[in-house]
C-alpha positions as CSV (number, residue, x, y, z in Angstrom):
1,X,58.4,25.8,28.3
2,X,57.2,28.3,31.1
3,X,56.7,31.1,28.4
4,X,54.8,28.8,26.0
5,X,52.7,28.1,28.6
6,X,52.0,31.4,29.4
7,X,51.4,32.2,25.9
8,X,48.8,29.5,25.2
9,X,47.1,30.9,28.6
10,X,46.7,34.0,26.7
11,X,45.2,33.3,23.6
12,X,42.8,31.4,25.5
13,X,41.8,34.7,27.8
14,X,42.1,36.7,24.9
15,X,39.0,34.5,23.1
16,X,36.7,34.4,25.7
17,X,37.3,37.9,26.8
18,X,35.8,38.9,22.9
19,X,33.2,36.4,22.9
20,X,31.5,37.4,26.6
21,X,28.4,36.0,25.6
22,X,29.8,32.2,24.8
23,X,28.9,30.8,28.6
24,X,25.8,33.0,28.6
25,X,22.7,31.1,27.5
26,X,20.5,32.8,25.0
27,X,17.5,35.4,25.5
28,X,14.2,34.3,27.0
29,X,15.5,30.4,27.2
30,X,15.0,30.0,31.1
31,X,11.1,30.6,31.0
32,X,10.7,28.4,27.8
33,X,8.6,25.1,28.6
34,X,9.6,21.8,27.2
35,X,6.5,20.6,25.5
36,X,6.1,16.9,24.4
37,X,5.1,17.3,20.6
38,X,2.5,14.1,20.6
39,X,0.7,15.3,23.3
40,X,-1.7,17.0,21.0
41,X,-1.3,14.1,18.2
42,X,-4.0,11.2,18.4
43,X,-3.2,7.8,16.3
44,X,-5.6,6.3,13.9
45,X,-5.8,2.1,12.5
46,X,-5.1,2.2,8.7
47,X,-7.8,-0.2,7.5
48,X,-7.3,-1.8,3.9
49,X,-9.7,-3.2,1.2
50,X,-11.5,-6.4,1.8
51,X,-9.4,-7.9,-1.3
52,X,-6.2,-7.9,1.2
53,X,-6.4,-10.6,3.7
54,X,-5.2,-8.7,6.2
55,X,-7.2,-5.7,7.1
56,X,-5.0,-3.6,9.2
57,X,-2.0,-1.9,7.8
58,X,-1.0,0.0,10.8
59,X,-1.4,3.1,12.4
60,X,-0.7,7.3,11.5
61,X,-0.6,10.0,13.5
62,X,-2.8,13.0,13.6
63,X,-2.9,16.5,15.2
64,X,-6.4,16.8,17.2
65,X,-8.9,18.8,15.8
66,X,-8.2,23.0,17.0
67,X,-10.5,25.6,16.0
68,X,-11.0,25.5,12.1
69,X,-8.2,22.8,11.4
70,X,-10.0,19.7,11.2
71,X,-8.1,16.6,11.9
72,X,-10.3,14.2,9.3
73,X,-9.3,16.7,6.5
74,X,-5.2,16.0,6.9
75,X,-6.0,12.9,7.2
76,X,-7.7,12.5,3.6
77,X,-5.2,11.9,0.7
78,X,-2.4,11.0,3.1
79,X,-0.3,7.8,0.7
80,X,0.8,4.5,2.5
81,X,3.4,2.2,0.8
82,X,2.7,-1.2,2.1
83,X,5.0,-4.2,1.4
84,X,2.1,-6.8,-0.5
85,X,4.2,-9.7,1.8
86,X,2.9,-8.1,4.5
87,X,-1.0,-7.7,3.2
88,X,-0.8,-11.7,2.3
89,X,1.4,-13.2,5.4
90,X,3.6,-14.8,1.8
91,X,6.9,-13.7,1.9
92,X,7.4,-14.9,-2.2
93,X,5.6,-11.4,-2.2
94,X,8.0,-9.2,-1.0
95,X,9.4,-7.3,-4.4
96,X,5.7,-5.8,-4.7
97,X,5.0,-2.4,-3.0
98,X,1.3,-1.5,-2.7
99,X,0.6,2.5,-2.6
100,X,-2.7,2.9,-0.5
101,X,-5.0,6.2,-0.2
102,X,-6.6,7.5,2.6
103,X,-9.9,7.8,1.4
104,X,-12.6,9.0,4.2
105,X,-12.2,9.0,8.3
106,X,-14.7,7.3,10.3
107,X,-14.1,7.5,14.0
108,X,-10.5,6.4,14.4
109,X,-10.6,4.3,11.4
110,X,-8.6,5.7,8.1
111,X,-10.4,3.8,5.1
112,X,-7.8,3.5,2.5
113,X,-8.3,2.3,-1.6
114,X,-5.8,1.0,-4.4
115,X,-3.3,4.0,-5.4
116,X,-0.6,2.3,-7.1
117,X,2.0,-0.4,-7.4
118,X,5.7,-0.8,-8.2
119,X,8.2,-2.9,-7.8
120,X,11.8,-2.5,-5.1
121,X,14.6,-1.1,-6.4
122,X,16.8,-3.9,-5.5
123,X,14.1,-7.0,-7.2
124,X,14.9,-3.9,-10.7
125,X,18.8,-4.3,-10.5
126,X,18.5,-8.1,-10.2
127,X,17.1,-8.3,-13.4
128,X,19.3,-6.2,-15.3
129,X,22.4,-8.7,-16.9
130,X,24.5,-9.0,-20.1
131,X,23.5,-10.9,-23.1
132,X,19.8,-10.1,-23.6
133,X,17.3,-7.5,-24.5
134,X,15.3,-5.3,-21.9
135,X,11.5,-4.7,-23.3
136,X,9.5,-2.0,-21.7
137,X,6.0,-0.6,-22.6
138,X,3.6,1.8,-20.7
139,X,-0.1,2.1,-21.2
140,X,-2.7,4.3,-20.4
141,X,-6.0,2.3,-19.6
142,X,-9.1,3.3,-17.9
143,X,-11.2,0.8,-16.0
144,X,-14.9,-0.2,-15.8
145,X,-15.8,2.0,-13.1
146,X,-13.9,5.3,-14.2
147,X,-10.2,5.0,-12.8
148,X,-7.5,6.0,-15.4
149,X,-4.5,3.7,-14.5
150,X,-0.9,4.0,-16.3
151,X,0.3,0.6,-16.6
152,X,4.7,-0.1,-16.8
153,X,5.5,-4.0,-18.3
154,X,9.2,-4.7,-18.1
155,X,10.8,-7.8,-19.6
156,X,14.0,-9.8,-20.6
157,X,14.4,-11.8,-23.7
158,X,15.5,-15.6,-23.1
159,X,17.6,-17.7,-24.7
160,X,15.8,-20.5,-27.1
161,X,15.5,-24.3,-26.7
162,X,18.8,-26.1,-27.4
163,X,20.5,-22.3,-28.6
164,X,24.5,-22.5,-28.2
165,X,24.5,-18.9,-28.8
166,X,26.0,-16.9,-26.1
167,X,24.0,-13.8,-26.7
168,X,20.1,-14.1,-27.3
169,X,19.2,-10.4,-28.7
170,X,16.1,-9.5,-30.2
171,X,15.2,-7.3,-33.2
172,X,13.8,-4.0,-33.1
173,X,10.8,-5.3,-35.3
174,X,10.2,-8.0,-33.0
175,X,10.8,-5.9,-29.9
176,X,7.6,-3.7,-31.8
177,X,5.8,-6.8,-32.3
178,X,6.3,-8.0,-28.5
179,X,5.3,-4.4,-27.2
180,X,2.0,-4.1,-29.3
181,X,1.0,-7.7,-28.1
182,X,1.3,-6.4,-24.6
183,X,-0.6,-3.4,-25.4
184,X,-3.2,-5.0,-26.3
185,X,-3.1,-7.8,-23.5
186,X,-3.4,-5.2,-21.1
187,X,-5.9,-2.7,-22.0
188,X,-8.0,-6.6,-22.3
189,X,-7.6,-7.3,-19.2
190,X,-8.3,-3.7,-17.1
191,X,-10.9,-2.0,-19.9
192,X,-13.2,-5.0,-19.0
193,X,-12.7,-5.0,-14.6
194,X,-12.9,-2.6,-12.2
195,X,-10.5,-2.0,-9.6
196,X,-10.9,-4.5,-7.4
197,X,-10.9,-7.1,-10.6
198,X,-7.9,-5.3,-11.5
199,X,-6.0,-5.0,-8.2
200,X,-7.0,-9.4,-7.6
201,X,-4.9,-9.9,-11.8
202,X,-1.9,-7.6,-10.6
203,X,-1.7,-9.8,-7.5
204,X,-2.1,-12.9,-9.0
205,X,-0.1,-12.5,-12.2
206,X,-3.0,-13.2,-14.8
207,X,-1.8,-10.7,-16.9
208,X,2.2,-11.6,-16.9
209,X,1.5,-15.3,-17.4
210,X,-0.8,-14.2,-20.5
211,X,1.9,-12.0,-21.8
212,X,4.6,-15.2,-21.6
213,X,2.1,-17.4,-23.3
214,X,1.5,-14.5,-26.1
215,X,5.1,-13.5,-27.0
216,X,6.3,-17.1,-27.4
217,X,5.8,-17.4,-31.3
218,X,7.7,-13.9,-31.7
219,X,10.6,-14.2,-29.0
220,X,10.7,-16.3,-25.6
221,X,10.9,-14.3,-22.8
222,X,11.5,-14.4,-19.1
223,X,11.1,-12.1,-15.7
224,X,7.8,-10.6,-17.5
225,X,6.5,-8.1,-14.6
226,X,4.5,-5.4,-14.1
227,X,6.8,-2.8,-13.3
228,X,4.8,0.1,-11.9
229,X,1.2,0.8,-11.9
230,X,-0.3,4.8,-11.5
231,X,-3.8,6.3,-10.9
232,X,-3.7,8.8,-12.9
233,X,-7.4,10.0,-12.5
234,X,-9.7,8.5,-10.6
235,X,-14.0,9.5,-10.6
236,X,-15.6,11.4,-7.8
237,X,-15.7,10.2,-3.9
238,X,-18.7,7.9,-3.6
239,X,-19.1,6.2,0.3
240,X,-21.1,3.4,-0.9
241,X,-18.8,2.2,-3.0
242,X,-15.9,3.0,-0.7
243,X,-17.8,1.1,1.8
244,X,-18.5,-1.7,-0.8
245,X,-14.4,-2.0,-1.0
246,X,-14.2,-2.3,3.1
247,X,-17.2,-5.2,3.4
248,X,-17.0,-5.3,6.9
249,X,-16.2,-1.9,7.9
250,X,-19.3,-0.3,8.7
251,X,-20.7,2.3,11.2
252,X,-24.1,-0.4,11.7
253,X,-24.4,-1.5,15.5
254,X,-25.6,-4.9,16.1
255,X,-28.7,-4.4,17.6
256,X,-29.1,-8.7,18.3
257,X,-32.5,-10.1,17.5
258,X,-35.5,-9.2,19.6
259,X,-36.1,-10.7,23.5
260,X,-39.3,-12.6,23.9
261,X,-41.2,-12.1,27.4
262,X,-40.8,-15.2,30.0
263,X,-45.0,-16.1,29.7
264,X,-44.6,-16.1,25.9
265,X,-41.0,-18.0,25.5
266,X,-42.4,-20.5,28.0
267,X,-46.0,-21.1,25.8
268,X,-44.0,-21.4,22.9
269,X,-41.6,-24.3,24.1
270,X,-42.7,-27.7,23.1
271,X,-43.5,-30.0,25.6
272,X,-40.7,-32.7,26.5
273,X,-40.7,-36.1,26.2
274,X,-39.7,-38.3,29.3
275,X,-38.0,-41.2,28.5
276,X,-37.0,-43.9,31.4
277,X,-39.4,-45.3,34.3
278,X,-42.7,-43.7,35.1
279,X,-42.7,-42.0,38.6
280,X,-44.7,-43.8,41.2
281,X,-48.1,-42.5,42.1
């Protein structure tokens, strides 16, 4: 026992005696100062399009402006998934993901517009079963006021009334036929609105429910959703109509109407009526 003792002390002399720098702590690391990496950060409200009931999506963070590195400019294009349960207070909602864009900076105010749409991963796979056929079509559309959108429709064939059948398949002529009706139902609907139109149908699922009513005389279907929506190009920055989107999000003080002098207020007031008993003279 005593020599295997000795032994282990050994080996363990042995390894720091080659490695003399292993309780050392490395070059220049006492004069180092720990700096807190947000001190030169500042934090900015992400503010949404009026069509959102709620306005404020929450807040990103910023390096201050230094020198030629402006803090505005890495701002602009920064992407915010929002959950659309969040933007309505409706939890029924909560499968939709809205993609927002930072669009311009104004004071510590990030004004955001409409970059996209898809669905969770997890509201996908719940769709997905045996016994029936999964329809998908993809559109490129471009909107009233210039913004090139790529539109994904997904949806599930359903079984028909009073069908015994275990399995409810379609044909690939009907599956054609179902997939140039929704072609058609929604270059309709986004050729003739512009984004905000379009953003208020995707929301409100004008263009699903229109699909469902469509397809019926082909095949029935069911879980009709819009799986993912792209901006693919969009036209050049305009403010105005940025600031259009916002409504309420302008840089206008108000200024309150203008303050009449005591004389004038007073000549203007109209005389008052006593009612009651007449005061002794």
């Amino acid at each position: 026992k005593a020599s295997k003792r000795l032994d282990s002390t050994a080996v363990v002399t042995m390894a720091i005696d080659k490695n003399k720098r292993i309780t050392k702590s490395k070059k220049g690391g006492k004069g180092k100062k720990i700096i807190d990496p947000f001190k030169n950060k500042q934090k900015y409200e992400v503010r949404t399009p009026s069509y959102f009931p709620v306005r404020t999506a929450g807040i990103t963070i910023c390096t201050k402006t230094t020198g030629t590195k402006i803090a505005s400019e890495n701002l602009k294009g920064r992407v915010f998934p929002v959950c659309l349960a969040d933007l309505k207070k409706d939890d029924e909602q909560s499968h939709r993901i809205i993609k927002l864009r930072a669009e311009d900076v104004q004071d510590r105010r990030v004004l955001t517009n409409f970059y996209g749409m898809q669905l969770t991963t997890d509201k996908l796979r719940s769709l997905v079963r045996k016994w029936q056929t999964l329809i998908e079509a993809a559109v490129d559309v471009k909107t009233a006021d210039g913004y090139t959108l790529r539109v994904f429709v997904i949806c599930f064939t359903a079984k028909r009334p009073n069908q015994s059948k275990k399995t409810f398949y379609a044909q690939a002529s009907q599956i054609r036929q179902i997939r140039t009706k929704i072609n058609g139902i929604v270059k309709e609907h986004i050729q003739t609105a512009d984004l905000k139109g379009v953003v208020e149908k995707l929301v409100h699922n004008i263009v699903e429910k229109q699909i469902d009513t469509a397809t019926r005389s082909i095949y029935p279907l069911n879980n009709i959703y819009i799986r993912k929506v792209k901006v693919m190009r969009s036209p050049k920055f305009d403010l105005n109509k940025l600031m259009e989107v916002h409504g309420d999000t302008g840089t206008a003080e108000d200024t309150g109407a203008a303050a009449k002098e005591p004389e004038a207020a007073a000549a203007d007031a109209e005389p008052v009526e006593v009612v009651g008993d007449t005061p002794a003279e």
